[in-house]
LOLUMTI-662758 format. One record per atom (N, C-alpha, C, O): residue number from 1; atom name; x negated, y, z negated. Coordinates in pm, whole numbers, plus 50000, padded with zeros to 5 digits. Layout:
<recs>
nr;atom;px;py;pz
NUM;CA;X;Y;Z
...
</recs>
This chain:
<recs>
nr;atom;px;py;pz
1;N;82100;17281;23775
1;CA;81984;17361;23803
1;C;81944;17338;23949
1;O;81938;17221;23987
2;N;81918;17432;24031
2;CA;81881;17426;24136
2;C;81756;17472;24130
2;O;81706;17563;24065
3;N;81697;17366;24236
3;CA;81534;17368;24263
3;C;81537;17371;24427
3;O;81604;17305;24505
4;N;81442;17471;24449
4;CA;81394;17518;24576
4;C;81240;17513;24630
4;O;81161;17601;24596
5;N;81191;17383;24734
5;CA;81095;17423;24726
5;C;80992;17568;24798
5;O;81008;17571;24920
6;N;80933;17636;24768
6;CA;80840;17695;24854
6;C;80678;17762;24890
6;O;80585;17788;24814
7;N;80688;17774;25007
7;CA;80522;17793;25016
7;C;80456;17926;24984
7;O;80488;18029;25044
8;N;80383;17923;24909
8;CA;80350;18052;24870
8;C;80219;18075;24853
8;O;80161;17980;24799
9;N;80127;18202;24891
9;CA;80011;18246;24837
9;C;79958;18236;24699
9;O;80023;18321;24638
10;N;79887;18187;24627
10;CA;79854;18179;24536
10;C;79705;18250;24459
10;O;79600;18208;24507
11;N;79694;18352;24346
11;CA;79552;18403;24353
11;C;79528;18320;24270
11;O;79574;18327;24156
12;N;79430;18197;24325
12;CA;79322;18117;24211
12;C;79292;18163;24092
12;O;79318;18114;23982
13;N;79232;18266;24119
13;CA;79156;18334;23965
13;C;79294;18383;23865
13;O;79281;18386;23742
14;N;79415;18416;23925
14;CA;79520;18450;23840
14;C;79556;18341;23806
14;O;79556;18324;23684
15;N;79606;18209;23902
15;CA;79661;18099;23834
15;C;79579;18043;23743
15;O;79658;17982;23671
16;N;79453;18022;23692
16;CA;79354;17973;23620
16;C;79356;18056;23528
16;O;79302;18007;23429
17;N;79394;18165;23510
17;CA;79387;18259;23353
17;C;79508;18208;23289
17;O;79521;18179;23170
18;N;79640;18196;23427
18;CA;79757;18209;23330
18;C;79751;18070;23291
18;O;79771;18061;23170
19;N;79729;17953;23349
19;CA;79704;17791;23275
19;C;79617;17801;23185
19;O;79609;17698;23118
20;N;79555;17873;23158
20;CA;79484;17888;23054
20;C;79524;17937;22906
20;O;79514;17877;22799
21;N;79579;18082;22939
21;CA;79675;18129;22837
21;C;79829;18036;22814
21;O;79882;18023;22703
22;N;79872;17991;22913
22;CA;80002;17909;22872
22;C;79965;17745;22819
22;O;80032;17665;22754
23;N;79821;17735;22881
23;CA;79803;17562;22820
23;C;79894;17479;22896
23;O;79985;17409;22852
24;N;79834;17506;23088
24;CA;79947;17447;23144
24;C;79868;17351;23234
24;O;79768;17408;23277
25;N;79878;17236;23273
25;CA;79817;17179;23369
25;C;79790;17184;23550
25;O;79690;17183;23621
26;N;79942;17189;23576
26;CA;79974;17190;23667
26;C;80071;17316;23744
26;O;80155;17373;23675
27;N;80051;17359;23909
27;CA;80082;17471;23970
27;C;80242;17481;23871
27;O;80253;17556;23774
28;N;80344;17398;23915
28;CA;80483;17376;23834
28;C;80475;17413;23732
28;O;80529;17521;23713
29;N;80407;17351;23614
29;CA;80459;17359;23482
29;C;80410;17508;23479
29;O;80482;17584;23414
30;N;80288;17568;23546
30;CA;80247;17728;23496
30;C;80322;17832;23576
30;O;80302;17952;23559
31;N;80433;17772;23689
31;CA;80519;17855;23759
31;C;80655;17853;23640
31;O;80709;17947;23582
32;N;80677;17736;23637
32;CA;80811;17709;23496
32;C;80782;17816;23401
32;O;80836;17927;23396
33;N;80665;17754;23303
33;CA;80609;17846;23206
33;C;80622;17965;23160
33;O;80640;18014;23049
34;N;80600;18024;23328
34;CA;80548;18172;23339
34;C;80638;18277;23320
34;O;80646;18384;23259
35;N;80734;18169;23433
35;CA;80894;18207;23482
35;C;80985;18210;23301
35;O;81078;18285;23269
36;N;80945;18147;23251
36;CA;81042;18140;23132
36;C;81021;18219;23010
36;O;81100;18246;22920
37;N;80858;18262;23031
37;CA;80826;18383;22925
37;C;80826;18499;22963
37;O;80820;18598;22890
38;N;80834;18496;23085
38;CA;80951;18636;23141
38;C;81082;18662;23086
38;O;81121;18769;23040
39;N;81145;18555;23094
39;CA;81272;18582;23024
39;C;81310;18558;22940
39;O;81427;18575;22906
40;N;81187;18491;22850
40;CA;81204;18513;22708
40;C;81151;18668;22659
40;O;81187;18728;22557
41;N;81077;18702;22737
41;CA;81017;18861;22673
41;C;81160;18965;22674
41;O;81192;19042;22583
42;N;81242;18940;22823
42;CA;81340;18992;22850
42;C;81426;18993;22717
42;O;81462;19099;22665
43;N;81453;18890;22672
43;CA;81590;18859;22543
43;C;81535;18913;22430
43;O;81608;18969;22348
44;N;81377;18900;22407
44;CA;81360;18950;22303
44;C;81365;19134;22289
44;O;81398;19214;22202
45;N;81315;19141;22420
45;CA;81326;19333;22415
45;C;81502;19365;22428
45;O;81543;19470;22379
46;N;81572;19299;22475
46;CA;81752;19278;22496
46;C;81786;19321;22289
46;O;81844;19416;22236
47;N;81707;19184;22224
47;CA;81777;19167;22117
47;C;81675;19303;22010
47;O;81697;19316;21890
48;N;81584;19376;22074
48;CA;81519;19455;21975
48;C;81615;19580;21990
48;O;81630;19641;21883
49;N;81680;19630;22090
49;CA;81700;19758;22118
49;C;81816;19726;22065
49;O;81842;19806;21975
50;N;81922;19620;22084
50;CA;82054;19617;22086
50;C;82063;19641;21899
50;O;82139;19718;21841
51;N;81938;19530;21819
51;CA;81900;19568;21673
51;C;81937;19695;21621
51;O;82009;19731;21528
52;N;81844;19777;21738
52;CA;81759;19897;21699
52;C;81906;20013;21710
52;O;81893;20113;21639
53;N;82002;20007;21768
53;CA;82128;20062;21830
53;C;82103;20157;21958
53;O;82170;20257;21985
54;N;81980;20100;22039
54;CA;81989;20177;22166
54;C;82033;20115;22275
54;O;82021;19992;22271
55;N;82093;20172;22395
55;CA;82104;20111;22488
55;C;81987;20056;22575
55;O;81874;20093;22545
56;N;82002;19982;22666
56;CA;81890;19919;22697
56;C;81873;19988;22850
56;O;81941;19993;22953
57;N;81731;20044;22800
57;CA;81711;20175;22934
57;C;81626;20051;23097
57;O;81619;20084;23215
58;N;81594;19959;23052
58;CA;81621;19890;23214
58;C;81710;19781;23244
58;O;81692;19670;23296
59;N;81818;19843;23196
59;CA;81962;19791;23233
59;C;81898;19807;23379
59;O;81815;19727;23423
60;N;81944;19921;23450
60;CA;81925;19947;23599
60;C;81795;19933;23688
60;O;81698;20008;23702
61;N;81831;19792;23751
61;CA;81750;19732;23856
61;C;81655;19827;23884
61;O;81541;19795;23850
62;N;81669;19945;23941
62;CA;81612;20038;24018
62;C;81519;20050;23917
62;O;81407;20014;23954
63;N;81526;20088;23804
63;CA;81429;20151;23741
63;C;81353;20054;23622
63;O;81280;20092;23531
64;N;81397;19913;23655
64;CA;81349;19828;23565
64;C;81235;19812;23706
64;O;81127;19866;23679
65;N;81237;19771;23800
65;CA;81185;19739;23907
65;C;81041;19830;23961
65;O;80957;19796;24045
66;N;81051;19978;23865
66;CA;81006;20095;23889
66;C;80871;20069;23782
66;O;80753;20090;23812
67;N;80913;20027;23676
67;CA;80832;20044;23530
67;C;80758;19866;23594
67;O;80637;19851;23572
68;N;80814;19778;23647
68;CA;80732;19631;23643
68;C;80606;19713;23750
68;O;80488;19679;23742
69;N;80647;19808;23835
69;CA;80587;19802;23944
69;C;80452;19929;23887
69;O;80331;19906;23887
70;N;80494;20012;23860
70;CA;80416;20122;23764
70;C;80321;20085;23662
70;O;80213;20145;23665
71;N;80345;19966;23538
71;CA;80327;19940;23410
71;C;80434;20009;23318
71;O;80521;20089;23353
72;N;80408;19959;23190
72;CA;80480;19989;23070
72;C;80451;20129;23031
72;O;80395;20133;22921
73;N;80470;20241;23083
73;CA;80445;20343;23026
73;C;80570;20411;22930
73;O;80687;20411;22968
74;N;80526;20468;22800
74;CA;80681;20482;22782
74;C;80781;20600;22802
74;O;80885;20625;22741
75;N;80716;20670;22914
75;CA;80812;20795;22955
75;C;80874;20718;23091
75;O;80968;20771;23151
76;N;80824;20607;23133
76;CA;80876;20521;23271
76;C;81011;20417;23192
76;O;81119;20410;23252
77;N;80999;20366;23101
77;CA;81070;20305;23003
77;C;81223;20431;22964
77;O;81343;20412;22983
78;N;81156;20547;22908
78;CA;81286;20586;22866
78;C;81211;20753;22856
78;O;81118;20796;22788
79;N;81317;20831;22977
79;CA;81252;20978;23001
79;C;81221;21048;22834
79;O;81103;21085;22831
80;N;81281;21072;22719
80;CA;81255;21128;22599
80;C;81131;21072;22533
80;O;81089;21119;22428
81;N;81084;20992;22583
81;CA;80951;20916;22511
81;C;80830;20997;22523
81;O;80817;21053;22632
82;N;80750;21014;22446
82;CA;80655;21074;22519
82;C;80550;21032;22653
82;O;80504;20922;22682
83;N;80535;21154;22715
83;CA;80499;21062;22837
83;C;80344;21058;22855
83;O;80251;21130;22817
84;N;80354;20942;22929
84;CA;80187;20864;22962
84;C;80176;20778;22838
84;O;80122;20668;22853
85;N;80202;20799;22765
85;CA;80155;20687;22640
85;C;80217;20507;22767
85;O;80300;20455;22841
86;N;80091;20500;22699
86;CA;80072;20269;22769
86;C;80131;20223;22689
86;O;80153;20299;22595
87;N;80179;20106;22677
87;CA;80223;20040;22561
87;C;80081;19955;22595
87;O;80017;19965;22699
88;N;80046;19859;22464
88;CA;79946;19816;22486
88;C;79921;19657;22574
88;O;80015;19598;22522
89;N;79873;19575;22647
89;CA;79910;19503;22731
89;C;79959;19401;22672
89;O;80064;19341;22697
90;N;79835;19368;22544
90;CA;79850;19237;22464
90;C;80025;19268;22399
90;O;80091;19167;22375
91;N;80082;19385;22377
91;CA;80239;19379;22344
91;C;80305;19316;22437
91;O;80365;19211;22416
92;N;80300;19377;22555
92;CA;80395;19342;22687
92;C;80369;19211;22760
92;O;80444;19177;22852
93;N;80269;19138;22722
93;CA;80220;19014;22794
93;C;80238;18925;22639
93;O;80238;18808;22676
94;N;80250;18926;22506
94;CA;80214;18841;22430
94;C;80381;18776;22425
94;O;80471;18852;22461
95;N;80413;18642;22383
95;CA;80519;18607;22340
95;C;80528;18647;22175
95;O;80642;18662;22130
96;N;80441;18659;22105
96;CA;80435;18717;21985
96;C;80517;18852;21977
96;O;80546;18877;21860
97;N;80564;18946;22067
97;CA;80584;19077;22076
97;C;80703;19107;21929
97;O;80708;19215;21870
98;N;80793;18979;21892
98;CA;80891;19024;21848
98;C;81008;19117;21889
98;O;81077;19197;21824
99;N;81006;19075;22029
99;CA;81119;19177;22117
99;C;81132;19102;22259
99;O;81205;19148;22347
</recs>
């Protein structure tokens, strides 16, 4: 594992919600944390679609990069969806999501 250190801006009021919601002490463990329920949300939405028999519509950088930067909408997710519908936040932020 490679570790890198660096200096970075930090928004107080964001790092204090997310140690809060993760039950984290310190800047590290809520950067680790944070970093890892990202990509646990990732495997679980990986292992819902692959379930479900769809392909996985932010395969492509470009447009996975598009929907983080936008929100979860689900015509930004996958053009046939209906569009403007939100997904709801507590889905896309909970580790509970089941996906």
């Amino acid at each position: 594992m490679a570790v890198t250190k660096r200096l970075i801006e930090v928004d107080d009021e964001k790092l204090a919600r997310v140690r809060n919601l993760l039950g984290t002490t310190t800047l590290k463990s809520t950067v680790d944390t944070a970093l890892e329920e990202v990509l646990a949300l990732d495997r679980r939405r990986r292992a819902l679609l692959a379930e479900r028999g769809h392909e996985d519509p932010l395969a492509d950088p470009d447009r996975r990069q598009a929907v983080w930067r936008q929100g979860l909408t689900t015509s930004a997710i996958h053009p046939s969806w209906p569009a403007g519908r939100r997904w709801p936040s507590a889905w896309i932020r909970s580790s509970k999501l089941g996906w």
